[in-house]
C-alpha positions as CSV (number, residue, x, y, z in Angstrom):
1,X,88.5,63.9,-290.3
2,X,89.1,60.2,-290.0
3,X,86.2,58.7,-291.6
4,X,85.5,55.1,-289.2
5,X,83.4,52.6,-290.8
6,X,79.5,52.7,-291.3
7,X,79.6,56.5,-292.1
8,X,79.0,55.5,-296.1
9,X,77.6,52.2,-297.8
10,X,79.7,49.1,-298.8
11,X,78.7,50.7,-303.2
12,X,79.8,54.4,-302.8
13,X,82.7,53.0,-300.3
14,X,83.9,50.5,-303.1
15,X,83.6,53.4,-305.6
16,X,85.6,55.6,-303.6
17,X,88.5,52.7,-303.3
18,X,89.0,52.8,-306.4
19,X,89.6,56.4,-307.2
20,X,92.0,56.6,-304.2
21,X,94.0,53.2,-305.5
22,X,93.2,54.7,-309.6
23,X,94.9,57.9,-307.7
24,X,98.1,56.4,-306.1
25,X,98.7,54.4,-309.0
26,X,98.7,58.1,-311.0
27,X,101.0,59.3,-308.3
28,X,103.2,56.1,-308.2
29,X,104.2,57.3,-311.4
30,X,103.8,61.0,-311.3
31,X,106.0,60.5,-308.2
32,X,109.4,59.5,-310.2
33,X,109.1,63.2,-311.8
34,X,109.6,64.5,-308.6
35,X,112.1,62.2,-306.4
36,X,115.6,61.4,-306.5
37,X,118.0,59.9,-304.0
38,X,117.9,63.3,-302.0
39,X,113.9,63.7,-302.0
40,X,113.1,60.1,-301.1
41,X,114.5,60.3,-297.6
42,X,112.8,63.9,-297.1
43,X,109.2,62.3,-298.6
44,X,109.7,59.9,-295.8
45,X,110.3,62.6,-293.4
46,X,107.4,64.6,-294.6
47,X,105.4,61.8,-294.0
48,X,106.7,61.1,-290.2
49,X,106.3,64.7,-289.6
50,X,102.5,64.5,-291.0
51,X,101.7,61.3,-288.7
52,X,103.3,63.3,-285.3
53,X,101.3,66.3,-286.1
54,X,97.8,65.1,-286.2
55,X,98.5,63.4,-282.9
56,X,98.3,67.3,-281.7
57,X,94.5,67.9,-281.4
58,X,93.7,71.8,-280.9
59,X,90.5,73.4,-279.8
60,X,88.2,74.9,-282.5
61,X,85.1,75.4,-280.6
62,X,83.4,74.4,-277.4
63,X,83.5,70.6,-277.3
64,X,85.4,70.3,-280.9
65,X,89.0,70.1,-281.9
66,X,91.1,69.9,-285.0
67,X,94.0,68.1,-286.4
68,X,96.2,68.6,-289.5
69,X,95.2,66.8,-292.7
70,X,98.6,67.4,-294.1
71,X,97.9,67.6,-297.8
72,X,98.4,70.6,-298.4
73,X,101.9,70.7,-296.4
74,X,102.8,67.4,-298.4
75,X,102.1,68.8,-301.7
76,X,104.4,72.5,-301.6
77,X,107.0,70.6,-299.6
78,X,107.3,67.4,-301.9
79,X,104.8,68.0,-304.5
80,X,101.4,66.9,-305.6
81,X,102.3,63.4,-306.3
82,X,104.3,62.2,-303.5
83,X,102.2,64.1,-301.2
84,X,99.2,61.9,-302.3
85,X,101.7,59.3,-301.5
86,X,102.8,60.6,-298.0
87,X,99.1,61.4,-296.9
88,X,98.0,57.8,-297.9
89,X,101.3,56.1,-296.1
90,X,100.0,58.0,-293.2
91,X,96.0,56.8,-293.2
92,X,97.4,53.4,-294.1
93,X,99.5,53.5,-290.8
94,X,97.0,54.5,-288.4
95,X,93.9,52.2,-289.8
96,X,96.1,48.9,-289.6
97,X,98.1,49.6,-286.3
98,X,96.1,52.6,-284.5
99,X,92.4,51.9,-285.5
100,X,92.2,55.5,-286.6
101,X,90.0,55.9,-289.9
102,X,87.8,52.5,-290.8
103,X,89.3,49.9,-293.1
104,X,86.4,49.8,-295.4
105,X,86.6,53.8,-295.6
106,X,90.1,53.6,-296.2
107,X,89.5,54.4,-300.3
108,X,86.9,57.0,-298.5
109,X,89.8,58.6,-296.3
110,X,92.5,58.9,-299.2
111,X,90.3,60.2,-301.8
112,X,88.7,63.0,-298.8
113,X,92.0,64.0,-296.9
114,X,94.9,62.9,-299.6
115,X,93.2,63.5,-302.9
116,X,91.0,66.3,-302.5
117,X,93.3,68.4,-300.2
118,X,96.4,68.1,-302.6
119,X,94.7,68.9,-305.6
120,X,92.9,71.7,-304.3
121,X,96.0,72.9,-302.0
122,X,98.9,72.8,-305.0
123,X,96.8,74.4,-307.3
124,X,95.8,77.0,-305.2
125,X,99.4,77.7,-304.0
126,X,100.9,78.0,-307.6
127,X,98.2,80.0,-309.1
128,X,98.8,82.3,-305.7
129,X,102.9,82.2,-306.0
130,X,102.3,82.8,-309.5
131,X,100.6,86.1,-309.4
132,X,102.1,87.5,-306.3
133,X,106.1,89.2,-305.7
134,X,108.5,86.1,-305.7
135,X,109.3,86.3,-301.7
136,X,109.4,84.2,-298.8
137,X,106.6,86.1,-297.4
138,X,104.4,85.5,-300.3
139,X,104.9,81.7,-300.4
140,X,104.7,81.4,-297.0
141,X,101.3,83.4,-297.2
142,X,100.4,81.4,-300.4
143,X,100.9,78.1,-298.1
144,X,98.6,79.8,-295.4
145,X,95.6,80.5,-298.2
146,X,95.9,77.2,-300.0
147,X,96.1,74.9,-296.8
148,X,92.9,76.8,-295.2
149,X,90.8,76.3,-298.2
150,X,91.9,72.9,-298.7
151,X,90.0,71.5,-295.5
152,X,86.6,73.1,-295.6
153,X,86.6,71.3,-299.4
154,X,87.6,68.3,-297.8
155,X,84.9,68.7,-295.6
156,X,82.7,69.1,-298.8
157,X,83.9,66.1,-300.5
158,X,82.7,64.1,-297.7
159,X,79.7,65.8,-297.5
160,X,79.2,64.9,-301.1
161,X,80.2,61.0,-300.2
162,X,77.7,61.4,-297.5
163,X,75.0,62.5,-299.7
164,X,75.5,59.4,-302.0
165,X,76.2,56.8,-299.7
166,X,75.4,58.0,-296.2
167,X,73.6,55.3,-293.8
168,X,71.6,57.3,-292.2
169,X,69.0,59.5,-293.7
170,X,69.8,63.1,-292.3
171,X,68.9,66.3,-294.2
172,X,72.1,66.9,-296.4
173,X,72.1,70.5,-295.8
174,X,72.6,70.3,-292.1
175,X,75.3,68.1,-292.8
176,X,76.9,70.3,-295.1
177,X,76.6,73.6,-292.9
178,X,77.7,71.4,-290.1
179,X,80.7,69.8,-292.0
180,X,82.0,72.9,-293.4
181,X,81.1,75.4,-291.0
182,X,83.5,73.8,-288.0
183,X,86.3,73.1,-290.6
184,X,86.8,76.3,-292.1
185,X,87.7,77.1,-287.8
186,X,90.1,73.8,-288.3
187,X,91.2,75.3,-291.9
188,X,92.8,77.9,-290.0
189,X,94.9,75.6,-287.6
190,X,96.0,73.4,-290.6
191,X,96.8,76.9,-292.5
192,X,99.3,78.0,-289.7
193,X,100.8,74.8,-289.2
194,X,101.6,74.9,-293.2
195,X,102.6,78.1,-293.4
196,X,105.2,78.0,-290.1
197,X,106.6,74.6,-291.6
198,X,106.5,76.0,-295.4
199,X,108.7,79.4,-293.7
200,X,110.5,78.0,-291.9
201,X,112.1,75.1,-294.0
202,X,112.4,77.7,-297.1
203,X,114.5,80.0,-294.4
204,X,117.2,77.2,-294.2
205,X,116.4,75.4,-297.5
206,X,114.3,76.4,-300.0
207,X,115.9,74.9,-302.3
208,X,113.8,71.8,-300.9
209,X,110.7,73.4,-301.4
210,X,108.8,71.8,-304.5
211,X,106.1,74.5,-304.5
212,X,108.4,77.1,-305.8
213,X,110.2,75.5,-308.4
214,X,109.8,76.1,-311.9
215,X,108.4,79.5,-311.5
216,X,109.9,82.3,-313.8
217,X,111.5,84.4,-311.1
218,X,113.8,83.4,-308.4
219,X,112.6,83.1,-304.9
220,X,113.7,86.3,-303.0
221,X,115.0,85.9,-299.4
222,X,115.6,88.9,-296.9
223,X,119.0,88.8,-295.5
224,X,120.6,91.8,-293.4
225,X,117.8,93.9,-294.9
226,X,118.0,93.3,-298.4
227,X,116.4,91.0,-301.4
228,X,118.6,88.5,-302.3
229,X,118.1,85.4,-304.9
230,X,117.2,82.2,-302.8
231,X,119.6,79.0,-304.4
232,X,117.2,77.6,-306.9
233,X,115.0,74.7,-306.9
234,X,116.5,73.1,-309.6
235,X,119.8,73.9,-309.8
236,X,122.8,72.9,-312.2
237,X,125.3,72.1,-310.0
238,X,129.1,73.0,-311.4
239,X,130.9,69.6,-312.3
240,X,133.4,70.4,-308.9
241,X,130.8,70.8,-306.7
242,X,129.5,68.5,-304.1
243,X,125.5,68.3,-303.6
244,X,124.4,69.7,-300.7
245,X,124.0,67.3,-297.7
246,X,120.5,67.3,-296.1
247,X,121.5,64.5,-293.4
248,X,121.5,67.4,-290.4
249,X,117.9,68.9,-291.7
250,X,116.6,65.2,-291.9
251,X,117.9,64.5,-288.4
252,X,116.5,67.7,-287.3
253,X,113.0,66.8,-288.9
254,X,112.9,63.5,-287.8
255,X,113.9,64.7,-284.0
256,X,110.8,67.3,-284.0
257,X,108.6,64.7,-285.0
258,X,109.7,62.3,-282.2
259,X,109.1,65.1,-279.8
260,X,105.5,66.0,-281.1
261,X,104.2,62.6,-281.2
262,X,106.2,61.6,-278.3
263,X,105.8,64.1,-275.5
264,X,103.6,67.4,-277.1
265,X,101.2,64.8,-278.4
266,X,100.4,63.8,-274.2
267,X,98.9,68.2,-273.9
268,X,96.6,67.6,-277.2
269,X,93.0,68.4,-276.9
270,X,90.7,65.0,-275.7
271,X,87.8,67.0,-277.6
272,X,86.4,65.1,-280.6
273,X,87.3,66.3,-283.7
274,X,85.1,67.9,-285.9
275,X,83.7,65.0,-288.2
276,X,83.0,63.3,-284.8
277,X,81.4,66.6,-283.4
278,X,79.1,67.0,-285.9
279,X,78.3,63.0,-286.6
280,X,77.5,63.1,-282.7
281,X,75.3,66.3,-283.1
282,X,73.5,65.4,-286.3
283,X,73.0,61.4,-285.9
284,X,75.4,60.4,-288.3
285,X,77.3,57.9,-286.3
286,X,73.9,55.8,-285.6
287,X,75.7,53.1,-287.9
288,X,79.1,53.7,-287.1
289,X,80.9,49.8,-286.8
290,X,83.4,48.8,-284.4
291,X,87.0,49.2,-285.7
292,X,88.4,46.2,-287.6
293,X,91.7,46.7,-285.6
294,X,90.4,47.9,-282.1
295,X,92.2,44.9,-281.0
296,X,95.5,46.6,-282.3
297,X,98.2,46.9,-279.2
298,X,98.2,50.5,-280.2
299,X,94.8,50.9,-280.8
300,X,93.5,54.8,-280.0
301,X,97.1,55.7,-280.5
302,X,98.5,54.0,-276.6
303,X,100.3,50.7,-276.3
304,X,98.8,47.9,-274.3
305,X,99.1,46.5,-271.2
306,X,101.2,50.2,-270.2
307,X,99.0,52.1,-267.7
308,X,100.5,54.9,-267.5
309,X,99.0,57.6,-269.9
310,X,101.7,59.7,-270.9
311,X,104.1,57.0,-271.1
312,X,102.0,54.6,-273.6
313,X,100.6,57.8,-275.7
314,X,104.0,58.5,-276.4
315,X,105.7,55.6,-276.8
316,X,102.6,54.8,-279.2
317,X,104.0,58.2,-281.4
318,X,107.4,57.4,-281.5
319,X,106.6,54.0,-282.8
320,X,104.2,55.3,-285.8
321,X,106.8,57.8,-286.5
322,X,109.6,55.5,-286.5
323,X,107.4,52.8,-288.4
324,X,106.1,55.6,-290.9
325,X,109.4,57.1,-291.5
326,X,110.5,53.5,-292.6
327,X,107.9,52.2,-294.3
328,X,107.6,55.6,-296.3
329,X,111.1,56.3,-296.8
330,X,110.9,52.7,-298.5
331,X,107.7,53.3,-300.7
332,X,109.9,56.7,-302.2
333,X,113.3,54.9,-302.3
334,X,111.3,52.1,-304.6
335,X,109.7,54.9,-306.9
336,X,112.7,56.6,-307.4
337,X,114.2,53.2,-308.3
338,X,112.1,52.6,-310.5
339,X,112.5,56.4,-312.4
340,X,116.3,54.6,-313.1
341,X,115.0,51.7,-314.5
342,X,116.0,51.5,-318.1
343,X,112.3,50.8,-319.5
344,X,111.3,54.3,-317.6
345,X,110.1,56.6,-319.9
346,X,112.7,59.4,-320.8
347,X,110.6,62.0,-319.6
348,X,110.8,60.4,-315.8
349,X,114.3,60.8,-316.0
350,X,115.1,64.4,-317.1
351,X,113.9,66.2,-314.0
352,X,115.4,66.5,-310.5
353,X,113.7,68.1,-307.9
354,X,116.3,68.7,-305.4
């Protein structure tokens, strides 16, 4: 749901800027309550992992496809904070170097697919994990619920933009129906995405899981058919004993996302997606503008002057995952500087995630 530029006018576009930079400056600093030297690498990761995965377009519907939005993934992997921060590394990312998303939508794009899908994800997830038995299956099924709902709002968040500031005058209901109808079918590709990542990481590590920390019971895991305590979230480590290394599930992370944006990424679905469906179908794209960066060499996500397909659509990924790995690793390493910084508030130094 890449919003391009001339979906919404210059005002409600401005406006919208400034909730997403009023937002990451919150989660700047929200951020340092979650990261420490550990988490800072792994928010980077999450990140990467984010920018390979919506390379992977998958059908929804005749003529329409789907990618992740990653929010919600961000958010119970890293928390609400830094997964505001990971979603908005990753729009930043592709609108300067891919042309994917405008550059005067970009406030429009973080505030629709970073803001609105990590509020609405995380406090779905927690009020779910909350209520239900304290098992792997529940939070992975919480994960499911919470990243499913969180795109159709999306989609209604836009819709609202649209209604404000669209430049075109098309009957908002249409657009709504439209908008939310095709990405409730997306909401379910984004919820099994979340919820295979969300299992699969709290099977090795769910000790890395920010979504279940601070709850009242431990985490249950099944091993060798019984209930056992997962390691906690927030442990207190005995003076003697070394942290845990997360080096081989970072390399493993970073090699998955390599291979989705570098090779998988080549089978994704050419279908539009489903704002560019439905802008198609219902006129909304009569204004769209030409991409400030369509002159990018790795504009639409393929690296110039290399004619064969497969080789500059991959090469493309492994470059934004290397480049967004780096650049967000760099962003979390500085926050979680900054949480060390004597004049940091006491309260940004007392918790650890990891």
């Amino acid at each position: 749901m890449h919003v391009p530029d001339g979906f919404i006018d210059a005002p409600v576009s401005v406006a919208a800027g400034v909730v997403a930079a009023g937002a990451v400056a919150v989660s700047l600093r929200g951020a340092r309550r979650e990261l420490d030297e550990r988490t800072a690498p792994l928010a980077g990761l999450v990140a990467a992992f984010i920018f390979a995965v919506q390379m992977l377009n998958f059908p929804v519907a005749a003529g329409t496809s789907g990618h992740l939005m990653g929010g919600a993934l961000a958010a119970i992997l890293v928390g609400p904070y830094t997964g505001v921060l990971c979603v908005a590394v990753v729009l930043l990312m592709q609108g300067v170097f891919f042309a994917d998303g405008g550059l005067t939508a970009l406030g429009v794009n973080i505030t629709v697919m970073g803001v609105v899908t990590v509020v609405v994800a995380y406090g779905l997830f927690r009020l779910l994990t909350g209520v239900l038995p304290r098992t792997r299956r529940s939070a992975t099924a919480s994960a499911f619920v919470a990243a499913l709902v969180s795109v159709p709002a999306a989609a209604a968040a836009f819709t609202l933009l649209y209604w404000i500031g669209g430049t075109t005058d098309i009957p908002i209901g249409k657009v709504f129906t439209a908008m939310v109808g095709v990405h409730v079918l997306i909401g379910i590709g984004e919820a099994v995405i979340t919820a295979l990542t969300v299992g699969a990481v709290l099977a090795v590590r769910p000790d890395l899981v920010h979504g279940v920390s601070g709850l009242a019971a431990p985490l249950k895991l099944r091993i060798d058919g019984e209930l056992v305590d997962a390691p906690a979230a927030t442990p207190d480590p005995e003076p003697a004993t070394a942290p845990r290394s997360n080096r081989g599930f970072w390399i493993t992370g970073l090699v998955s996302a390599f291979l989705l944006a570098g090779v998988v990424s080549f089978y994704a679905s050419a279908n539009p997606d489903g704002l560019e469906k439905v802008a198609a179908d219902q006129g909304i794209d009569e204004k769209a503008e030409e991409h400030g960066a369509a002159d990018s060499p790795l504009a639409d996500y393929g690296v110039g002057d290399i004619a064969d397909a497969r080789l500059s659509g991959g090469l493309a990924g492994v470059i934004g995952v290397s480049a967004t790995v780096v650049v967000g690793t760099g962003v979390f390493w500085v926050v979680r500087r900054r949480r060390e910084e004597p004049g940091a508030a006491p309260h940004d130094r007392d918790h650890e995630s990891v």
